[in-house]
C-alpha positions as CSV (number, residue, x, y, z in Angstrom):
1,X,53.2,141.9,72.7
2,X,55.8,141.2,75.1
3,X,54.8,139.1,78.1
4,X,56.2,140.3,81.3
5,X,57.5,137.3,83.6
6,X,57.6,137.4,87.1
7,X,60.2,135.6,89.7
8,X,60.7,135.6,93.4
9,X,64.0,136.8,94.6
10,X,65.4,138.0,97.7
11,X,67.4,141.2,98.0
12,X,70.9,141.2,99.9
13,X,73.3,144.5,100.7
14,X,76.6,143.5,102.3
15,X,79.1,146.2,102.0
16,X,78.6,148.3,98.7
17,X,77.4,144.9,96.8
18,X,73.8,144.5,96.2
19,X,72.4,140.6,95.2
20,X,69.3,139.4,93.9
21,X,69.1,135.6,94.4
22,X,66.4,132.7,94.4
23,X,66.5,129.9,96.2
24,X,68.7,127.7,93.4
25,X,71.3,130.5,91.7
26,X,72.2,134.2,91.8
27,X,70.1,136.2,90.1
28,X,72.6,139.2,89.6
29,X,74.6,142.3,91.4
30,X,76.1,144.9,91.3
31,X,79.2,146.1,93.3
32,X,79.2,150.4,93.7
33,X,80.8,153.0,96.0
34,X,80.0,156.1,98.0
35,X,81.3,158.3,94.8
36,X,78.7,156.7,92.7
37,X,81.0,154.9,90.5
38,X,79.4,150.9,89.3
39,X,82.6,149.3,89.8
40,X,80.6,145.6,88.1
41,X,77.3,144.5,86.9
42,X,76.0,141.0,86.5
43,X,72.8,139.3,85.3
44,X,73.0,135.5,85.5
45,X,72.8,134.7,81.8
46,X,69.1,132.7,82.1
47,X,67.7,136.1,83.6
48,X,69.0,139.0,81.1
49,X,66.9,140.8,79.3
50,X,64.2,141.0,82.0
51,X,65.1,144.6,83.4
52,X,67.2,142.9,85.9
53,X,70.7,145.2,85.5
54,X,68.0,148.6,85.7
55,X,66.6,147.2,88.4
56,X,70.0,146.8,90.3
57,X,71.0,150.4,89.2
58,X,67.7,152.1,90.1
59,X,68.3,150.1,93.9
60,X,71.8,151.7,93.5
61,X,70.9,155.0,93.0
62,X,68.6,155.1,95.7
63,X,71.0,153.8,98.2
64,X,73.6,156.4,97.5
65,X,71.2,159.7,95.9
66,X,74.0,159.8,93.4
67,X,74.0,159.9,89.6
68,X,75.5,156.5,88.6
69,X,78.7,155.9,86.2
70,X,80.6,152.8,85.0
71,X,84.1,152.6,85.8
72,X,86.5,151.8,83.1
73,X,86.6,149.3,81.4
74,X,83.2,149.3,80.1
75,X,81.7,146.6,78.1
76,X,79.7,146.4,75.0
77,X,76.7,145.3,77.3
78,X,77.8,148.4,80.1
79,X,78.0,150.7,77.0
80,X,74.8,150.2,75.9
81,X,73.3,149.9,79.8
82,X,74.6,153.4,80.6
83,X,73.8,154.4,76.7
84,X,77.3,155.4,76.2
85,X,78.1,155.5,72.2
């Protein structure tokens, strides 16, 4: 059984970039435009694999009521985030 962790972070939006950080690092972001397009995604290494990078996208979304798509190029990670084959 997987054990969920939890982690305080603090959410900041500053022109089409969203940022989840702690008080010691960066957490991760995302950087996105009005068309919906995920121009970069990054998860701080030490926090992947939590649900981080769906987290970011699901805030994304939100913002802009937009499906969401990667911008080229896309890498092995963003392939299989966006389930690309």
């Amino acid at each position: 059984m997987k054990q969920k962790i939890s982690f305080n972070y603090k959410i900041s939006e500053i022109d089409g970039v969203f940022t989840f950080i702690n008080k010691n690092t960066t957490i991760g972001f995302i950087r996105f435009n009005n068309e919906g397009e995920v121009e970069y995604i990054f998860v701080n290494p030490g926090f992947r694999r939590k649900g981080i990078a769906k987290k970011l996208l699901k805030l994304t979304q939100k913002k802009i009521g937009k499906k969401l798509v990667p911008q080229e190029p896309i890498s092995p990670l963003g392939k299989k985030l966006f389930n690309i084959v």
